[in-house]
Backbone as CSV, one residue per row, in Angstrom:
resi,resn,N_x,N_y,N_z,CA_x,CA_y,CA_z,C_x,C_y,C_z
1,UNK,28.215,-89.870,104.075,27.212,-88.892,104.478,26.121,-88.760,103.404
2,UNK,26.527,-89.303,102.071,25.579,-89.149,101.215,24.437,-90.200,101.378
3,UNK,24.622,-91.018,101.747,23.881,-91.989,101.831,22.845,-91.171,102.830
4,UNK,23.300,-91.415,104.162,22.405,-90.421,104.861,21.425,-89.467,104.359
5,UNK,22.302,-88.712,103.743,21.182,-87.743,103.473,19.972,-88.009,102.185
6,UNK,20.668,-88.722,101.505,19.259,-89.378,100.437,18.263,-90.242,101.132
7,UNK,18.878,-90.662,102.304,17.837,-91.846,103.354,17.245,-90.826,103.956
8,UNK,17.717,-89.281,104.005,16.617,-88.673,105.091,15.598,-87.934,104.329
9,UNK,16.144,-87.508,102.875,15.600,-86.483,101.613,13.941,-87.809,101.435
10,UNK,14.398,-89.558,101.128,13.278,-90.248,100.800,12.521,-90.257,101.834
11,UNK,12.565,-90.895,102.737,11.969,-90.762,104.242,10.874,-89.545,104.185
12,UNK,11.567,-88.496,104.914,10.707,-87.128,104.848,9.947,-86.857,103.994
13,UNK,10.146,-87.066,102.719,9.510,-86.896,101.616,8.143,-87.289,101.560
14,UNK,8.529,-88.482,102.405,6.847,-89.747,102.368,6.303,-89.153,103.274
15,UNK,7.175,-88.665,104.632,6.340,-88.658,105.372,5.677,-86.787,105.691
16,UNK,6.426,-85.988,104.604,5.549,-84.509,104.503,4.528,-85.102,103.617
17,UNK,4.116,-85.951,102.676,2.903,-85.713,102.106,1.917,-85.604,102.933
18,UNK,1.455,-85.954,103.924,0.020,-85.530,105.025,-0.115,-83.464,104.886
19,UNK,1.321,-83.113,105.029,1.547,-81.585,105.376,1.254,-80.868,104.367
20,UNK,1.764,-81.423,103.310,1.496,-80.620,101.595,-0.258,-80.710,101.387
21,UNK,-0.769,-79.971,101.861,-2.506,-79.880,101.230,-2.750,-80.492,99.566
22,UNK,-3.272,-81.648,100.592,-3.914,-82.682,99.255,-2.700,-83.163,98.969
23,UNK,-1.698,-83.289,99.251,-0.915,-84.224,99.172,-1.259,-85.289,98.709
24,UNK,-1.619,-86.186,99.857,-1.157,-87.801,99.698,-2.754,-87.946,99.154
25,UNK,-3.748,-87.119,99.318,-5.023,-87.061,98.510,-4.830,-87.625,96.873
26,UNK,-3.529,-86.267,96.506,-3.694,-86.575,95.034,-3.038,-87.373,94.771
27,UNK,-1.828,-88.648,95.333,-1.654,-89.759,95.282,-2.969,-91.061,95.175
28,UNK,-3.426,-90.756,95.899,-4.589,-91.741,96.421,-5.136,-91.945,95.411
29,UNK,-5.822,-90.349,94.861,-6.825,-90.210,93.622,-5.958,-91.164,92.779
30,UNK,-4.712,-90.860,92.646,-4.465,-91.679,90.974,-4.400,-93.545,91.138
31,UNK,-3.659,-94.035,92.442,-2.992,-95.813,92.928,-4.192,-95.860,93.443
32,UNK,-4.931,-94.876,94.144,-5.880,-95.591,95.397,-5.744,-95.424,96.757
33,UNK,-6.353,-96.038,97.627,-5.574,-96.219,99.138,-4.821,-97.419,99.301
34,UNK,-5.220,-98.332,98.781,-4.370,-99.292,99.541,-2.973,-99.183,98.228
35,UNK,-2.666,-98.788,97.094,-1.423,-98.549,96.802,-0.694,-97.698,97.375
36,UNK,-1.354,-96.097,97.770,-0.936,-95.083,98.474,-0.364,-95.974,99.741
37,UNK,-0.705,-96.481,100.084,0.061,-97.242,101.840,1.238,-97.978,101.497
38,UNK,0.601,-98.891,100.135,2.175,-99.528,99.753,3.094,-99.319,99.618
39,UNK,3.186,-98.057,98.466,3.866,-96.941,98.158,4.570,-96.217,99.098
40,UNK,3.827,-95.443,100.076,4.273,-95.138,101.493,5.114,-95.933,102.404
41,UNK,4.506,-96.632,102.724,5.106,-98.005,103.438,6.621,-98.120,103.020
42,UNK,6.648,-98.557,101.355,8.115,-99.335,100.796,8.711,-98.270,100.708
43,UNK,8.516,-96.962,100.409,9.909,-95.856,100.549,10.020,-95.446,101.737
44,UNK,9.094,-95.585,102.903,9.453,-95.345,103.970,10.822,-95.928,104.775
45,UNK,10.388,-97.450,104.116,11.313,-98.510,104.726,13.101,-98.450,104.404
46,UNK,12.697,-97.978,102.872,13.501,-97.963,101.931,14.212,-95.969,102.640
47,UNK,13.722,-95.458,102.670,14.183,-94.258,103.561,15.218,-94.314,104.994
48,UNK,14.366,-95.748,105.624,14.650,-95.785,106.837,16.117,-96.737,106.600
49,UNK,16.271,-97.589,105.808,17.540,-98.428,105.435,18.550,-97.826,105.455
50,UNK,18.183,-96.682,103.888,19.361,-95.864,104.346,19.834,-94.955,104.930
51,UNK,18.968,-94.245,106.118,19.593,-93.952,107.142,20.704,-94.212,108.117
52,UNK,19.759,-95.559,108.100,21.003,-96.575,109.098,22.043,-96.973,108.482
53,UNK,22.072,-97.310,107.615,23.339,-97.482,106.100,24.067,-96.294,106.675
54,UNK,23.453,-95.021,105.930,24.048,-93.865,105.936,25.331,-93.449,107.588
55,UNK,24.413,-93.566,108.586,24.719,-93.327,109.897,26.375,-94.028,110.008
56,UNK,26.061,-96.014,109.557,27.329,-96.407,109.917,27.928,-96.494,109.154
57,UNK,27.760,-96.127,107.781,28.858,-95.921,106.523,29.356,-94.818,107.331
58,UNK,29.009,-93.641,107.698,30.054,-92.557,108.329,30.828,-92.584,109.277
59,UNK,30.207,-93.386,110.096,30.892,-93.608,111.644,32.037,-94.434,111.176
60,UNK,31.526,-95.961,110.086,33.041,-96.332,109.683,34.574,-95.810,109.234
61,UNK,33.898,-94.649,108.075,34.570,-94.329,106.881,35.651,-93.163,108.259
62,UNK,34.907,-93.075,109.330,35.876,-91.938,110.202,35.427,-90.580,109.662
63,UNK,36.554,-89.524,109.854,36.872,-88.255,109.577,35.319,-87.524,109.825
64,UNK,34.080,-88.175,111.071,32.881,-87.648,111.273,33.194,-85.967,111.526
65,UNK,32.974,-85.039,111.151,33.129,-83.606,111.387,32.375,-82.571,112.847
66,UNK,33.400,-82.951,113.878,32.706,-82.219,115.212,32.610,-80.861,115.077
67,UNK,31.034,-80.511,115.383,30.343,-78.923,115.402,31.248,-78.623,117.237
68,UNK,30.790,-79.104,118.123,30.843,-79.015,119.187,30.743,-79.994,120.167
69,UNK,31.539,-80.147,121.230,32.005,-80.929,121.951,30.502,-80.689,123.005
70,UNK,29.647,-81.270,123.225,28.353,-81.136,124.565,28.944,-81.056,125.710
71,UNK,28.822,-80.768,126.746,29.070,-80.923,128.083,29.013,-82.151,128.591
72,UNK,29.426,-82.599,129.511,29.181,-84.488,130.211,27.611,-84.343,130.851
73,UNK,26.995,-83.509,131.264,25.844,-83.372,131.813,25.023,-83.244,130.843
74,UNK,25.207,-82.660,129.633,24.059,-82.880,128.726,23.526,-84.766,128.544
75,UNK,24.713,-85.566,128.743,24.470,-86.834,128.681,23.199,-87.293,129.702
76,UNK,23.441,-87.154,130.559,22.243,-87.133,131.857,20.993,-86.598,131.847
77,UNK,20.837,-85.419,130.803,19.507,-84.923,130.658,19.174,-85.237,129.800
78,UNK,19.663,-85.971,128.672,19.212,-86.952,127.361,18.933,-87.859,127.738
79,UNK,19.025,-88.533,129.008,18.995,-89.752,129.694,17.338,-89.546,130.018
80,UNK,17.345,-87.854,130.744,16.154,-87.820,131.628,14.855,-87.707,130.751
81,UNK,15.389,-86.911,129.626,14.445,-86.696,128.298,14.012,-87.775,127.371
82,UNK,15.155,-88.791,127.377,14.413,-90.087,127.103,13.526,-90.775,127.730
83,UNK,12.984,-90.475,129.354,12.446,-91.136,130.012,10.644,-91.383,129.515
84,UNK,10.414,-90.217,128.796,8.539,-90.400,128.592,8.658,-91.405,126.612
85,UNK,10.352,-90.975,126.305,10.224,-91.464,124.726,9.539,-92.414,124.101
86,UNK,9.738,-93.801,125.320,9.019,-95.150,124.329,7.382,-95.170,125.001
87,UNK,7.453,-94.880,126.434,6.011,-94.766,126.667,4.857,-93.804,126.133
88,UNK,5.420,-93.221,124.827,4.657,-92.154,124.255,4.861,-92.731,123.118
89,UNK,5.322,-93.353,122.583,5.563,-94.237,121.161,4.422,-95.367,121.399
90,UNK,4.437,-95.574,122.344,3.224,-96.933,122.595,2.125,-96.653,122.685
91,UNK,2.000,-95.047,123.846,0.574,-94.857,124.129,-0.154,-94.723,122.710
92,UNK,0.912,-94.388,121.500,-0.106,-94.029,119.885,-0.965,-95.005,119.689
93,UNK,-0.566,-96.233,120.276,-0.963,-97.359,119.453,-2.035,-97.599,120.591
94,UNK,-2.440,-97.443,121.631,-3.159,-98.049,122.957,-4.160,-97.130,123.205
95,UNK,-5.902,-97.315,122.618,-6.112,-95.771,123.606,-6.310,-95.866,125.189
96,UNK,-6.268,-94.848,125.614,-6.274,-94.516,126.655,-5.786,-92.774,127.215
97,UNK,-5.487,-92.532,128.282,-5.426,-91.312,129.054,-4.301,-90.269,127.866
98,UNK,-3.560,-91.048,127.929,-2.324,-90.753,127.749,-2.360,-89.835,126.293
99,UNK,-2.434,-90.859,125.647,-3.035,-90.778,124.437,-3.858,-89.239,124.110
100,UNK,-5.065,-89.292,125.131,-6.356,-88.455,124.373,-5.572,-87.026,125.101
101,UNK,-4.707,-87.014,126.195,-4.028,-85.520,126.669,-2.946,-85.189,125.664
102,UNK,-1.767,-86.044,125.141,-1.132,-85.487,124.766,-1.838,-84.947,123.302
103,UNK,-2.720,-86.223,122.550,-3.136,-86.294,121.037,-2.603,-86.618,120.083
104,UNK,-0.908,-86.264,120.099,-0.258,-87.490,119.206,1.179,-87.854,119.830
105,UNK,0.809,-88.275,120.492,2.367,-89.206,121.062,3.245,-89.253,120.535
106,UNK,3.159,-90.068,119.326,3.652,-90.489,118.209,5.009,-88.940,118.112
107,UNK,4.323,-88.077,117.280,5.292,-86.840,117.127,5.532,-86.249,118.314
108,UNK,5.046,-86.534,119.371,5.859,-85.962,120.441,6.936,-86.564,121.189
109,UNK,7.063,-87.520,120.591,7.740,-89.102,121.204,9.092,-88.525,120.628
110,UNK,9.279,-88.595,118.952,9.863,-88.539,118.003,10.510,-86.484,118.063
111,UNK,9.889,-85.916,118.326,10.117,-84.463,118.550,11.182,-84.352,120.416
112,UNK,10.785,-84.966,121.046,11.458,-85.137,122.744,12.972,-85.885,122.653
113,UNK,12.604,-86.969,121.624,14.212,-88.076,120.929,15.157,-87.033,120.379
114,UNK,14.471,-86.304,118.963,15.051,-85.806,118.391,16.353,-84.703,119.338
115,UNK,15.475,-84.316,120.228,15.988,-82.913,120.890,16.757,-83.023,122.043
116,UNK,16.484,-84.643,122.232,17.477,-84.640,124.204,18.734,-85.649,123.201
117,UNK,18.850,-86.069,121.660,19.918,-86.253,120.753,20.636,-85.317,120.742
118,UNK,20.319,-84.074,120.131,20.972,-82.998,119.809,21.639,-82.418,121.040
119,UNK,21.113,-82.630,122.231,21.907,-81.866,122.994,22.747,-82.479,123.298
120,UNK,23.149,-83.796,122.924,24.355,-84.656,124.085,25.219,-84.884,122.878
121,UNK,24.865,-84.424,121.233,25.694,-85.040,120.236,26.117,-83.943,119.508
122,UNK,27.311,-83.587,119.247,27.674,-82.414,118.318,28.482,-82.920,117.397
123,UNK,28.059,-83.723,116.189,28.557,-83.840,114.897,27.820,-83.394,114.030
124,UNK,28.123,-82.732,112.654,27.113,-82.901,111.750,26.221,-83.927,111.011
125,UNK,27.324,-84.608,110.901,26.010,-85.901,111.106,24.782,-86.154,112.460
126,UNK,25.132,-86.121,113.296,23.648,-85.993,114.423,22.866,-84.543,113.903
127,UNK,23.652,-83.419,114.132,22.840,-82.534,113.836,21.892,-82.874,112.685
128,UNK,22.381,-83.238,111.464,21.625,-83.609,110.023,20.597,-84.612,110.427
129,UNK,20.828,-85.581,111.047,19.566,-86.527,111.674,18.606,-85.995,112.797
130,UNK,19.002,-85.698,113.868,18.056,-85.384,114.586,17.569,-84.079,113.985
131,UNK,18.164,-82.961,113.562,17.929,-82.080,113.603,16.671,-82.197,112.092
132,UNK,16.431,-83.152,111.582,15.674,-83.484,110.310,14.637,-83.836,111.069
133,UNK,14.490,-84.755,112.146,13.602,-85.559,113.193,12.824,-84.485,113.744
134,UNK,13.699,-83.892,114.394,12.943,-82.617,115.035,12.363,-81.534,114.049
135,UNK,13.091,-81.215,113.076,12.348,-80.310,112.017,10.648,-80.884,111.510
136,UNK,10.999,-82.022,111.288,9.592,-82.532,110.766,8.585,-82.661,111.243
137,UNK,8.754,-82.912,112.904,7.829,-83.367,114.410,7.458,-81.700,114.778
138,UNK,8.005,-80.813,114.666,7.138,-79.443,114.826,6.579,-79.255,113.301
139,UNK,6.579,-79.315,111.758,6.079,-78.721,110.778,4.777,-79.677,111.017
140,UNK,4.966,-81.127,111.408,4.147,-81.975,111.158,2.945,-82.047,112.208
141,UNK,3.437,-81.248,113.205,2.466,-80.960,114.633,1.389,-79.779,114.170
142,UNK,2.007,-78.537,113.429,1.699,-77.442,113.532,0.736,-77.801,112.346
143,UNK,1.040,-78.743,110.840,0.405,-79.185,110.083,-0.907,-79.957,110.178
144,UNK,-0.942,-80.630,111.734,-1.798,-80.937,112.197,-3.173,-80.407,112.541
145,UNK,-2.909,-79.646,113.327,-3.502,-78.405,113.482,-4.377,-77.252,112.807
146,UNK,-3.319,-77.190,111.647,-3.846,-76.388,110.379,-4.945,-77.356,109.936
147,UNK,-4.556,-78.191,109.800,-5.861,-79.151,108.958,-6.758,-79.671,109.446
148,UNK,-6.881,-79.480,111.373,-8.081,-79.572,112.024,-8.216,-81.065,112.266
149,UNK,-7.175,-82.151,111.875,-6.682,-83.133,112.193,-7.727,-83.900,113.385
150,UNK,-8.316,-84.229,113.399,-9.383,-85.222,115.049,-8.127,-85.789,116.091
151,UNK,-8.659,-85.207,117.000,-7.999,-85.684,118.346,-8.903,-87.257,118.355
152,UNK,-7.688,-87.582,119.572,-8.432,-88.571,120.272,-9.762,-88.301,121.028
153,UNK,-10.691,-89.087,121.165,-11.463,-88.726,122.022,-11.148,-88.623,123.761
154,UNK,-11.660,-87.642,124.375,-11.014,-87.411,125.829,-11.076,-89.044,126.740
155,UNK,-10.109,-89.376,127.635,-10.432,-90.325,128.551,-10.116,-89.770,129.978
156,UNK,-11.040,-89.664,130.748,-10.792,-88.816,132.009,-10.114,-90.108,132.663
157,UNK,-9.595,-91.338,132.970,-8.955,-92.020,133.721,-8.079,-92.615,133.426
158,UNK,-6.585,-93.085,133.969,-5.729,-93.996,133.818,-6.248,-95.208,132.840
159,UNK,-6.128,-95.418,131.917,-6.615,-96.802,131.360,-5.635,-97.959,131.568
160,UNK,-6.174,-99.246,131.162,-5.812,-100.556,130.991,-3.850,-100.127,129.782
161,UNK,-4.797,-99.367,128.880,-3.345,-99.169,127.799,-2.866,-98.496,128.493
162,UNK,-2.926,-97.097,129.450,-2.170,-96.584,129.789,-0.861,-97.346,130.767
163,UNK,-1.358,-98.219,131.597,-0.292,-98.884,132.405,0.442,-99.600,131.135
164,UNK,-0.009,-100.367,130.162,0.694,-101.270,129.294,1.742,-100.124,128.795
165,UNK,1.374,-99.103,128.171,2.185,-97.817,127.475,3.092,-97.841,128.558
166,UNK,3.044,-97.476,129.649,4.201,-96.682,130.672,4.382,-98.378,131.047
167,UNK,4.419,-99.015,131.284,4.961,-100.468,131.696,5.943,-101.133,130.401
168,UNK,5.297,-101.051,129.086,6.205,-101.718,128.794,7.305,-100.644,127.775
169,UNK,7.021,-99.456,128.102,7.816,-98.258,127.435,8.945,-98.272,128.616
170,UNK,9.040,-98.165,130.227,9.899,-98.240,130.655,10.877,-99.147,130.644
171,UNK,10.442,-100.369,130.580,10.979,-102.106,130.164,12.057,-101.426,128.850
172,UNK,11.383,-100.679,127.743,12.404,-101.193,126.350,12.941,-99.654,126.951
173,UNK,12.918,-98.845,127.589,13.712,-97.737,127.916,14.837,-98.525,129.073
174,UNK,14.828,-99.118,129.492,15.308,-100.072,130.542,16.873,-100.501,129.835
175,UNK,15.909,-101.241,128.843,16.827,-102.374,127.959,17.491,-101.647,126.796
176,UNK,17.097,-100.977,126.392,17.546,-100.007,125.489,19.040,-99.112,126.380
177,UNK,19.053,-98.853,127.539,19.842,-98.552,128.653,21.079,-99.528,128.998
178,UNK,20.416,-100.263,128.887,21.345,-102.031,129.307,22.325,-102.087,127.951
179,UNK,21.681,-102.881,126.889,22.228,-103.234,125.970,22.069,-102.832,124.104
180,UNK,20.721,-102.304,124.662,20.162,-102.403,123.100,20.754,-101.068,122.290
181,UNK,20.831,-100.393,123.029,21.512,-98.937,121.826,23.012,-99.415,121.476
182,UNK,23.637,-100.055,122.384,24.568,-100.334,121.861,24.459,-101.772,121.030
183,UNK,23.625,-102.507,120.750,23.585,-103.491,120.107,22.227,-102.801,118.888
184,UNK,21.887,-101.722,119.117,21.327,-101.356,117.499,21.947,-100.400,116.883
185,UNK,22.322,-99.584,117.645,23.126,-98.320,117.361,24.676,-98.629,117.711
186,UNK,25.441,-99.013,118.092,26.750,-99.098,118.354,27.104,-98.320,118.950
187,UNK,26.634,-97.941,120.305,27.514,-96.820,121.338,26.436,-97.364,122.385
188,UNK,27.637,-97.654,123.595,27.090,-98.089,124.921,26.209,-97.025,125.362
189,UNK,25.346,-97.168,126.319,24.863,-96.099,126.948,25.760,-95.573,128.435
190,UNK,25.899,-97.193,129.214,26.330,-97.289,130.311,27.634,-97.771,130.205
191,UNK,28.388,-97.128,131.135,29.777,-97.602,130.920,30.456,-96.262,130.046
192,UNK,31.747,-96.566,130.536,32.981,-95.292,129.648,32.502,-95.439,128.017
193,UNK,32.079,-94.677,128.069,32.172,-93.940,126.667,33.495,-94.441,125.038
C-alpha cells in the first residue's frame, strides 16, 4: 500500500501545481517551459508507475482491507457511468461540440471514472485511488474557474471530432468491456466475478 500511496502523493503533486497560484509559474521562471514539461511529464510518469506497482503489489501481497461490501447493482451503474468516460477523454484532444459544452472533458472524464469506481469498489485501497482521482478532478475544476482558465471556443454543431470522440470512445469502452480491463487491470468485467 505504500507504494501506492507515494505513486499517488508524486502524481498529484505534479499535477496540483496549475491549482497552487503561480505554481508551475514559479517553476517555469527558474528550468523554463520546456524543462517545466519535462519535469512534469517524468514525475508524472514516474507517479503513474507507481500506482500501478502500488495497486498490484497489494492485490498480490492479499490481506486488501474491505470498507464495505457494494451492492451487485452498483456494478451495472459503473457500467452505465462509464459509458460517456473514454468519449470525453478524446473529445479533450478533438475540437469540436463536445468539447466547447462540457470545457474540459478531460477532468470530467477522470471525475465520472473516479466516482462510478467508488461505488462498485469498497476497499481501502480503491477508496485511496479513486477517491484521490475524484478529490483532485473537483479542486482542479473549481481551480479552474478561480483562475478564469479560457474555455473552448463555442461550436454550435456536431463536428467531424465529435463523431471520432463518441466513435472511437465507444470502440475502447467496448473493448475495455471485452478484454482489456482485465488484461490491464486484472479483473474481468464480463463474466463471474
Amino acid at each position: 500500500m505504500l507504494i501506492l500511496l507515494i505513486g499517488l502523493v508524486i502524481f498529484f503533486a505534479v499535477h496540483s501545481l496549475s491549482i497552487i497560484p503561480g505554481g508551475r509559474a514559479a517553476i517555469a521562471g527558474r528550468i523554463g517551459d520546456p524543462g517545466t514539461k519535462a519535469v512534469v511529464g517524468i514525475l508524472s510518469l514516474i507517479g503513474l508507475v507507481l500506482i500501478v506497482w502500488g495497486v498490484g503489489a497489494a492485490r498480490a501481497a492479499g490481506g486488501i482491507t474491505v470498507l464495505w461490501t457494494p451492492p451487485a447493482w452498483t456494478r451495472h451503474i459503473t457500467f452505465l457511468l462509464m459509458l460517456p468516460v473514454f468519449p470525453l477523454l478524446i473529445a479533450a484532444y478533438v475540437p469540436g461540440r463536445i468539447r466547447s459544452t462540457v470545457k474540459h472533458p478531460m477532468i470530467t472524464a477522470v471525475k465520472v471514472w473516479a466516482f462510478a469506481h467508488l461505488l462498485s469498489n469498497g476497499t481501502l485501497m480503491d477508496v485511496l485511488l479513486f477517491g484521490a482521482f475524484l478529490v483532485w478532478g473537483v479542486a482542479d475544476r473549481i481551480s479552474l474557474k478561480r483562475r478564469g482558465a479560457p474555455n473552448p471556443a463555442p461550436v454550435a454543431v456536431f463536428t467531424t471530432g465529435d463523431w471520432v470522440a463518441v466513435i472511437a470512445g465507444l470502440v475502447l469502452y467496448g473493448l475495455m468491456l471485452w478484454r482489456g480491463h482485465l488484461l490491464l487491470i486484472g479483473v474481468p468485467l464480463i463474466g463471474p466475478m
